[in-house]
N, C-alpha and C positions, 0 to 999 in steps of 0.2 A: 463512455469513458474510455480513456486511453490508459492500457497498462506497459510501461516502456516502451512506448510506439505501436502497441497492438489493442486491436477496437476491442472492447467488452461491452454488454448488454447485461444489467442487472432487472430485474422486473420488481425486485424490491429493496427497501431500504438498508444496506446493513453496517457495521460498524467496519471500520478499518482494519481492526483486529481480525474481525472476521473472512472477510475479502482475503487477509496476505493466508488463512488457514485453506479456503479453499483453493488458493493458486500453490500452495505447497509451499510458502515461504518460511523457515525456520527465523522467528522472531527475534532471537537473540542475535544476530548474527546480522541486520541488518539496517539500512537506513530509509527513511521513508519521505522524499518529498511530492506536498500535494499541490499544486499549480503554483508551483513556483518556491513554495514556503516547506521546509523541514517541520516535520509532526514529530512533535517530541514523544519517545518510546512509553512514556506514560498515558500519552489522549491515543493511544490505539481505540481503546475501550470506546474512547466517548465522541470519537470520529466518528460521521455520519460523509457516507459515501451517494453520489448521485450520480445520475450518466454524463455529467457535465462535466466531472472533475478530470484531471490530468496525472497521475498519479508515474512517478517515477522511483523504480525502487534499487538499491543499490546492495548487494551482500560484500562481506565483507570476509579476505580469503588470507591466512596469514601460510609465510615461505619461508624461504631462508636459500 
């Protein structure tokens, strides 16, 4: 799988949600598209991730 253009290797199955906890993603604060398609912040949970997927993630930084 690809995480914003960098290779990952999972050896098992796991959910979305859990993927962004072991990269250090703070979940509120971001946005999740997986090949192509926006994952609505609700099917984190029920995301099932493989090494095929494409996963691009966007945080979100507010300024002034």
């Amino acid at each position: 799988m690809t995480v914003n253009g960098v290779k990952k290797e999972i050896s098992v199955q796991i959910s979305l949600s859990e993927l962004l906890r072991q990269e250090g993603f703070q979940t509120e604060r971001i946005a999740v598209e997986r090949n192509g398609e926006i994952v609505p912040r609700g099917s984190y949970e029920t995301t099932w991730i493989s090494n095929e997927d494409q996963l691009e993630v966007v945080s979100f930084v507010g300024g002034g």
